[in-house]
C-alpha positions in Angstrom: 75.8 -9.3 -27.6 75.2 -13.1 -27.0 76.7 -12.9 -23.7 74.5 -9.5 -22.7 71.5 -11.1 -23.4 72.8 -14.4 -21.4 73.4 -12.5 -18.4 69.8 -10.5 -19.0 67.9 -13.8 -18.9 69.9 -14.9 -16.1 69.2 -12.2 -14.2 65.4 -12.3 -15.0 65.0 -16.1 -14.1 67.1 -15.0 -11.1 64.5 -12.6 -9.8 61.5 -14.6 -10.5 63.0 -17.0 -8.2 63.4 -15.0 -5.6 59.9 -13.3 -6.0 58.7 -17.2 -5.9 60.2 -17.6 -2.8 58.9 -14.6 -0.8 55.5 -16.1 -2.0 53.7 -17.5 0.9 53.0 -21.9 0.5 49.8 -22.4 -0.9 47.6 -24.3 1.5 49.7 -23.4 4.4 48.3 -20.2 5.8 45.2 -20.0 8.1 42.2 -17.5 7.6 43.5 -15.2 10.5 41.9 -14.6 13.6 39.9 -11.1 13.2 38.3 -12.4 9.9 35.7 -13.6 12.7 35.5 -10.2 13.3 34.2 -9.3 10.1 30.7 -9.1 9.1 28.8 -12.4 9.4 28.4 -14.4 5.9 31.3 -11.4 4.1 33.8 -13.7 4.9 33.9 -16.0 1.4 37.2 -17.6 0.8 39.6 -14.0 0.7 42.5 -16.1 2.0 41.9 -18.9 -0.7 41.4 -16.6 -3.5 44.6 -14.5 -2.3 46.8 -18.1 -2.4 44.8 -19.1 -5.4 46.0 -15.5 -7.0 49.5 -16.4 -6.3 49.3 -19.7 -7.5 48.2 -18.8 -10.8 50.8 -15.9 -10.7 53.5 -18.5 -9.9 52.3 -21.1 -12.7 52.1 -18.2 -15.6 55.6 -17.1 -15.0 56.6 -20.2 -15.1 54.4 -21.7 -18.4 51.9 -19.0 -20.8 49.7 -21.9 -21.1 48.4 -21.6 -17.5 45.5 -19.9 -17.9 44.0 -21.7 -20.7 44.8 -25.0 -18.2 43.7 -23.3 -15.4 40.3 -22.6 -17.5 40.0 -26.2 -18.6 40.6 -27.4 -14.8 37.1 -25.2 -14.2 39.1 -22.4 -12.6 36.9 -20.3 -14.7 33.6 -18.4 -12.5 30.3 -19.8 -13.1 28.5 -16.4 -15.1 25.3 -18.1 -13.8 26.1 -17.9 -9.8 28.5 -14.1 -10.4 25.5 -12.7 -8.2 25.5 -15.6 -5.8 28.1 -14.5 -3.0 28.4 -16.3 -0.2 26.8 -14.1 2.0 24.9 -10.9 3.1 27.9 -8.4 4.0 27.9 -6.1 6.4 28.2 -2.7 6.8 30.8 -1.7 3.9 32.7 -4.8 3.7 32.4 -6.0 -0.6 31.7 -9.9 -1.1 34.8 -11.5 -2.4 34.2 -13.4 -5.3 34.8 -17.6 -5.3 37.9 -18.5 -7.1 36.4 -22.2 -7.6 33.3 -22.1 -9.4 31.9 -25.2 -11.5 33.1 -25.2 -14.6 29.9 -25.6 -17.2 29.5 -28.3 -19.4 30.0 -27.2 -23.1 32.3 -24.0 -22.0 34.9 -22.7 -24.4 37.8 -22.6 -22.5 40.7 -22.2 -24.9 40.7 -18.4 -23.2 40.0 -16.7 -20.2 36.8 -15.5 -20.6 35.5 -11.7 -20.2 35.0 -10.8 -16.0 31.2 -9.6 -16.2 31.3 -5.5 -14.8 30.1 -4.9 -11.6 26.5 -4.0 -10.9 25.9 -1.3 -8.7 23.7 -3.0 -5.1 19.9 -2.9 -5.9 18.4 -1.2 -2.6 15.3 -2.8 -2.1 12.1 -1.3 -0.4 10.7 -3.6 1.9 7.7 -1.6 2.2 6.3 -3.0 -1.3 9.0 -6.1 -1.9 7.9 -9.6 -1.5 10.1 -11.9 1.6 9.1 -13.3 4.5 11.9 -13.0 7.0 15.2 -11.2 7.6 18.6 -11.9 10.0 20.5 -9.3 11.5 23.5 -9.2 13.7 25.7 -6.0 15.9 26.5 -4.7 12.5 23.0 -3.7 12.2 23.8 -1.5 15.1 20.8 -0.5 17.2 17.3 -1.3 15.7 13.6 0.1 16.6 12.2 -2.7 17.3 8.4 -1.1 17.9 9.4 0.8 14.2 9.9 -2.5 12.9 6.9 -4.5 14.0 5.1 -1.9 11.9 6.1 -4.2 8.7 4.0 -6.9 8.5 6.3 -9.2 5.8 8.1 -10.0 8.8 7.3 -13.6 9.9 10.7 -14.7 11.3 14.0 -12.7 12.7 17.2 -14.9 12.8 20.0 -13.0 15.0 23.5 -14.1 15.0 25.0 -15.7 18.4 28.2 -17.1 18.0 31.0 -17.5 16.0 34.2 -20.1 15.9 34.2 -21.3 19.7 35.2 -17.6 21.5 33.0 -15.1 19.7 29.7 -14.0 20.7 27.6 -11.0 18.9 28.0 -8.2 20.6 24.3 -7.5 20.3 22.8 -10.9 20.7 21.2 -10.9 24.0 20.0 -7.4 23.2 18.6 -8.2 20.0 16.7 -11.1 20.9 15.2 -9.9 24.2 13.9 -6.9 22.0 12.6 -8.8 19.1 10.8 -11.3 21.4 9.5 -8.7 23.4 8.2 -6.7 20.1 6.3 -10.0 19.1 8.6 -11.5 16.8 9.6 -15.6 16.0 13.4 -15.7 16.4 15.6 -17.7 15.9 19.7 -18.0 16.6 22.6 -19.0 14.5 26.2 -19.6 14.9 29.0 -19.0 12.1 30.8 -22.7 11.8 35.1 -21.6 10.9 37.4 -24.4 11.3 39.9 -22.8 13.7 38.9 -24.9 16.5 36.9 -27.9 17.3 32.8 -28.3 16.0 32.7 -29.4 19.8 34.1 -25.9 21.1 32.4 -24.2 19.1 28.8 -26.2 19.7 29.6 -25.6 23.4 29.6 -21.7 22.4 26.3 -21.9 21.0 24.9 -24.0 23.9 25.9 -21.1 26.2 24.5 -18.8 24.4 21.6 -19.7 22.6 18.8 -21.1 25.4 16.0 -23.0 23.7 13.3 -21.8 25.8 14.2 -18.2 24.3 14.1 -19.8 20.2 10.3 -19.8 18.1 12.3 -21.3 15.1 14.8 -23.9 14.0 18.3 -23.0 15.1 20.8 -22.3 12.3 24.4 -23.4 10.9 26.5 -20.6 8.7 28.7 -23.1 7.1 30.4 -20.8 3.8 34.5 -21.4 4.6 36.6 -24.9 4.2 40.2 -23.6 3.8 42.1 -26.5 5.8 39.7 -29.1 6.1 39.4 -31.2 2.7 35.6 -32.0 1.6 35.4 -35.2 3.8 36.5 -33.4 7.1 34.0 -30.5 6.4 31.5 -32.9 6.0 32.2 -35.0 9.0 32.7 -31.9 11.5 29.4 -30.5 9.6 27.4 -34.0 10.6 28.9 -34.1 14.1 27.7 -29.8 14.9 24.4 -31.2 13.5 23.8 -34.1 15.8 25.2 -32.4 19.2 22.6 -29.6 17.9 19.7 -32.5 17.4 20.5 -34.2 21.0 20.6 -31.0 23.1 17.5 -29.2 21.1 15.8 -31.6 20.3 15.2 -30.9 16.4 17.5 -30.9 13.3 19.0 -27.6 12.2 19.3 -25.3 9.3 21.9 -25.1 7.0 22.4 -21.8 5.8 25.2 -21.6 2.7 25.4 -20.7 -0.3 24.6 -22.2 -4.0 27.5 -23.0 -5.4 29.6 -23.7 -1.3 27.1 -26.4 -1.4 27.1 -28.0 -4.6 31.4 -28.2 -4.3 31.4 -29.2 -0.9 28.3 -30.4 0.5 25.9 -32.4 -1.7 23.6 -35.2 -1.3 25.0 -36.0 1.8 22.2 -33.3 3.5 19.5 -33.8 1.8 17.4 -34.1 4.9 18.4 -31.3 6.6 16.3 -27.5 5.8 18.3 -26.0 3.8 18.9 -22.0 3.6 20.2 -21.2 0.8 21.8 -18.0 -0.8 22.0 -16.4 -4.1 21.8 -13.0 -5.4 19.8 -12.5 -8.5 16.5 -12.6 -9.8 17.1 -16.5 -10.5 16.1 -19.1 -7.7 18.7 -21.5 -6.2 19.5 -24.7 -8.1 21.5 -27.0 -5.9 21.2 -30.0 -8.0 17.6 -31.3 -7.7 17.9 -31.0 -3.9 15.2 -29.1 -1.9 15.5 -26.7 -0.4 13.6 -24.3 2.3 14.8 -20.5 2.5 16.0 -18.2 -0.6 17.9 -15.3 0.7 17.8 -13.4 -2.5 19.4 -9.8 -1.2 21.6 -8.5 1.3 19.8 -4.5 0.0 16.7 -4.4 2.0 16.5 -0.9 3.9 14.7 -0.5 6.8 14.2 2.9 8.3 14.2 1.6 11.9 17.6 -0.2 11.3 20.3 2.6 12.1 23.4 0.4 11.6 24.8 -0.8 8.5 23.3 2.1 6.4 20.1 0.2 7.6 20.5 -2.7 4.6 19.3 -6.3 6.0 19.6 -9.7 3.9 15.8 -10.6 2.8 15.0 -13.8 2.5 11.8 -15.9 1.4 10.0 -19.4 1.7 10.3 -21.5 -1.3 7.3 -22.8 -3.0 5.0 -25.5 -1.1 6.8 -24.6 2.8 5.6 -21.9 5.3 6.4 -20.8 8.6 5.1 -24.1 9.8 8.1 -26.1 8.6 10.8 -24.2 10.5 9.1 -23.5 14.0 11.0 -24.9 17.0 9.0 -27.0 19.7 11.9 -27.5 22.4 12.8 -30.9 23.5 11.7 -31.9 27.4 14.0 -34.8 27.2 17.1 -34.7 29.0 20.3 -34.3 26.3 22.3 -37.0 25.2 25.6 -38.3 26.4 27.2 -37.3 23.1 26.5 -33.5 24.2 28.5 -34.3 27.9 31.1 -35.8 25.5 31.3 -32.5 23.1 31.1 -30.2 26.0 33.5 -31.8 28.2 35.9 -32.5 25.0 36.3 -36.6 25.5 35.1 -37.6 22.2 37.2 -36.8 19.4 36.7 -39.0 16.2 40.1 -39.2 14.1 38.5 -38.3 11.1 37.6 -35.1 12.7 39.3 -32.1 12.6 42.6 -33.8 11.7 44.3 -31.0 11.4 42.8 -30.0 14.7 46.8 -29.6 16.4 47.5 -27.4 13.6 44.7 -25.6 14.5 45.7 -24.7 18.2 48.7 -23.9 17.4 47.8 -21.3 14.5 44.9 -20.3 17.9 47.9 -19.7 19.8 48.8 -16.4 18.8 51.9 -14.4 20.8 51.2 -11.9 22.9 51.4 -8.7 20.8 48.6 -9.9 18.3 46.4 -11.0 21.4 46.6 -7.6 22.4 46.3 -6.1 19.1 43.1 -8.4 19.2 41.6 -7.1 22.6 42.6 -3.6 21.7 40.3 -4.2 18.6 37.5 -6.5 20.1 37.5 -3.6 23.0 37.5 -0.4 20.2 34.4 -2.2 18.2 32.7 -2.5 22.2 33.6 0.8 22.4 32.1 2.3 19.6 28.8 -0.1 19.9 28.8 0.6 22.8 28.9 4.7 21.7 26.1 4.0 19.3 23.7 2.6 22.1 24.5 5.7 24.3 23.6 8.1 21.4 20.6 6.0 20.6 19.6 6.0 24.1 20.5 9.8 24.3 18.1 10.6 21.2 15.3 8.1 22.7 15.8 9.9 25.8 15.2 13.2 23.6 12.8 12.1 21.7 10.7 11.5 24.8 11.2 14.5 26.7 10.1 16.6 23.8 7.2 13.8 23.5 6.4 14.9 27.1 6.7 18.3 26.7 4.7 18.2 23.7 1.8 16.6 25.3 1.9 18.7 28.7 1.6 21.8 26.2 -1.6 20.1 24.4 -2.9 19.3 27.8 -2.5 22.6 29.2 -3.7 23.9 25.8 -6.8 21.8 25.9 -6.8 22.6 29.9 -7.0 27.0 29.3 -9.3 25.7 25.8 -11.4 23.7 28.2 -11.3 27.0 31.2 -12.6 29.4 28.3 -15.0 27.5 27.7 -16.4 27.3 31.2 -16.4 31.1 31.3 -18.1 31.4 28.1 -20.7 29.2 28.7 -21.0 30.9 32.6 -21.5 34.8 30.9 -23.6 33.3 28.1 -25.9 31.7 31.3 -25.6 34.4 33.4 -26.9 36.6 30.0 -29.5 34.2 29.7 -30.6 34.6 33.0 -30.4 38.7 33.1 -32.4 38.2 29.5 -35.2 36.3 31.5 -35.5 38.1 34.7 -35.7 41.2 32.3 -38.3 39.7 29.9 -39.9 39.1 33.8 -40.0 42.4 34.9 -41.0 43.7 31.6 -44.3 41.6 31.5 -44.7 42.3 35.1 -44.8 45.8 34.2 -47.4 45.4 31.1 -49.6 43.7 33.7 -49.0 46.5 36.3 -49.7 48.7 33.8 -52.3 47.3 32.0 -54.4 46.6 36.1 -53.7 50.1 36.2 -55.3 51.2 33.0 -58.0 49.1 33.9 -59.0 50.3 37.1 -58.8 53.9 35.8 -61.1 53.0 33.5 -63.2 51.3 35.9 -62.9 54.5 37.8 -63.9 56.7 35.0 -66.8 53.9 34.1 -67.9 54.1 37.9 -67.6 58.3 37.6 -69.7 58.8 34.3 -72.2 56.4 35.5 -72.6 58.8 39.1 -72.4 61.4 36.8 -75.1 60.5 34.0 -77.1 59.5 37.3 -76.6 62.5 38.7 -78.1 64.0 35.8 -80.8 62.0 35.2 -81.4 62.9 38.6 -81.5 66.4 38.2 -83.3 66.4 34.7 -86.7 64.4 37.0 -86.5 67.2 39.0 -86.5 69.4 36.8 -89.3 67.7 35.1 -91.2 67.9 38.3 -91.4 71.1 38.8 -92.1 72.0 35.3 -95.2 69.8 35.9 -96.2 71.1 39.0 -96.2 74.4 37.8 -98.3 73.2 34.7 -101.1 72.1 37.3 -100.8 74.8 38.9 -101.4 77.3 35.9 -104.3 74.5 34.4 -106.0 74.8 38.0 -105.9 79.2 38.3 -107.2 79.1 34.4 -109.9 76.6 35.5 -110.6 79.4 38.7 -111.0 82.1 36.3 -112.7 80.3 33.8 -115.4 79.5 36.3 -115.7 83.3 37.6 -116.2 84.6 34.1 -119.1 82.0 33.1 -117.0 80.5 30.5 -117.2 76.8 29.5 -114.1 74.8 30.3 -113.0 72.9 27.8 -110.0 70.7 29.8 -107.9 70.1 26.6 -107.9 73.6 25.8 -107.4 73.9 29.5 -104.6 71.5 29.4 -103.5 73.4 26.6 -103.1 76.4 27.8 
């Protein structure tokens, strides 16, 4: 029994070796090439946490007492900063979480303490929430930029240019001719990796990124250190700076996030704007130093964004700075000789990049992975490149039946406007029958009423002949009733006389 359980424990510490020595070195491997690739500012550490991950593996098989150690080294994440990742991701890709967060003063670490769950991503509406500017790169895919201008939070539009010293956003030069040409301050920034030199990778933004074409402060993405120690970071961080102050004119921005910064930055950049990220409902605290920007969510959904289930990181101004404190005025002076330096690659500091050899040679990739590479570099151009000629297509759609839709109300409003017409012509022409009738009829009452009258006139004119006529005959009538009255008078009077009678003339006249 003795010797069966021997050979068992044999056999186990046998197999752990072997698992130990398939395990890659830790601080050895190189963030590969394509995590360029990925989204901007999704990129935190995965290769350090992977190596950190087998590290701690490695030391618990070897002692149980690892993890409390590792705890009491301030292996342990900060609970304060677990919604601070280094940056907005993109598209799907999930934030990987940082393996070396400050350990908190007072912290119970005699065990590993409880992983806080997950929270579901808030989706923000930025239609009601409070920012004042957003950054956006070709993982946003193809963006309305008229749609866009319709929000007026909107005061500043950073757009990705470059990344590492051979990488250039797909979308750049689209995105900033669009946003510029919709009205908006933009600005460019580059994503700093340290797989080749801050002065290859300065002369990839200089292409790039013209300064007559930038209304704010350009921008450094520094989040990753993985070969470079503190010091070198720092140094290659200072010399990007100064190459960007002597050929624009103007210090940059330093984009990172809380807790990259207080490990690995400091003090040392104080004076430089400082853009800081973090997650949460909390503002940045980045010990005592200022700082400018807040990106407080990578959730912020804009309808006119199609890419990127149309989330965008959100940022604000921190108290007491405004617009006015990151607006570019480019330099007229001619740049100095330390950008001729960088760009032509004679100035290389020893404490720069000293691992700068290692470096090309981890660059210099065989053949078969540079393919793999260009095959997936040309698939992603491919597909954008897809997404632009369906977006075209449907603006192209969307503006025929726009066109169709307004010849129909015009020739609507043209047979509207032609009925009309003809209305208004029949109800004139009515009008018109209406008056020359009324017309007629009064000329007809006036005919009518001349004829009446001289009929009248005529029948006046007849009864006056008439009762003239009359009168007439009644005198002569009269006339010869009086004539034969003298005549009678005068034979009485005869006989009167021839009988002796007296004549009495009234009785004469009487009879």
């Amino acid at each position: 029994m003795d010797f069966i359980k021997i050979g068992k424990t044999t056999i186990f510490h046998f197999l752990v070796a072997i698992m130990l020595a398939a395990l890659p070195v830790v601080g050895v491997a190189a963030p590969q090439q394509s995590d360029i690739n990925q989204p901007t500012r999704t990129r935190v550490k995965a290769t350090d946490k992977k190596q950190n991950d087998n590290k701690n593996k490695s030391a618990a098989s070897k002692d149980p007492k690892a993890p409390a150690a590792a705890a009491a080294k301030g292996d342990v994440k900060d609970k304060n900063d677990n919604k601070a990742p280094a940056a907005a991701p993109k598209k799907d890709d999930k934030p990987a979480a940082d393996p070396k967060a400050a350990k908190q003063p007072g912290q119970d670490t005699t065990t590993k303490p409880a992983q806080p769950a997950k929270q579901p991503k808030k989706i923000l509406n930025t239609d009601t929430e409070h920012f004042n500017g957003i950054d956006v790169s070709y993982h946003q895919g193809f963006i309305n930029w008229a749609e866009l201008r319709k929000n007026k939070s909107i005061q500043y539009v950073y757009i990705r240019a470059t990344v590492g010293s051979d990488v250039v956003d797909a979308n750049y030069k689209e995105n900033i001719k669009n946003a510029r040409k919709h009205g908006f301050r933009v600005g460019s920034y580059h994503y700093m990796t340290n797989l080749s030199s801050v002065r290859g990778q300065f002369e990839n933004f200089r292409r790039m990124v013209d300064k007559n074409e930038q209304d704010v402060l350009p921008m450094i993405d520094v989040e990753v250190r993985n070969r470079w120690n503190k010091q070198q970071l720092r140094d290659s961080l200072v010399v990007f700076c100064k190459l960007i102050e002597d050929y624009y004119g103007c210090k940059p921005i330093i984009y990172t996030y809380e807790t990259f910064f207080r490990e690995n930055l400091g003090i040392a950049f104080e004076n430089y704007p400082l853009f800081i990220a973090r997650y949460n409902n909390q503002r940045p605290n980045i010990g005592g130093v200022k700082w400018v920007m807040w990106q407080f969510s990578d959730a912020g959904y804009f309808s006119a964004v199609k890419g990127n289930k149309g989330q965008v990181d959100l940022s604000r101004f921190n108290e007491g700075y405004t617009i006015k404190d990151i607006l570019y005025h480019p330099s007229k002076s001619k740049p100095k000789a330390s950008v001729k330096d960088a760009v032509d690659h004679k100035e290389k500091p020893a404490t720069i990049n000293a691992t700068e050899k290692k470096g090309k040679e981890n660059k210099e990739t065989s053949t078969k992975q540079q393919a793999a590479k260009n095959k997936q570099r040309a698939q992603e151009q491919k597909k954008l490149e897809e997404q632009q000629k369906k977006a075209a297509e449907k603006e192209a759609r969307v503006k025929e039946r726009n066109k169709k839709h307004a010849q129909e109300e015009a020739a609507k409003k043209a047979k509207e406007k032609e009925e009309a017409d003809k209305k208004a012509k029949q109800k004139a022409e009515q009008q018109k029958r209406e008056q020359e009738r009324k017309a007629a009829a009064q000329k007809a009452a006036e005919d009518k009423a001349k004829r009446k009258a001289a009929a009248q006139k005529a029948r006046d004119e007849k009864a006056k002949q008439e009762a003239a006529k009359k009168a007439s005959k009644t005198n002569k009538s009269a006339s010869v009733r009086g004539a034969l009255t003298r005549s009678q008078r005068n034979d009485s009077i005869r006989a009167a006389k021839q009988s002796g009678r007296k004549i009495n003339k009234s009785s004469a006249d009487n009879d």
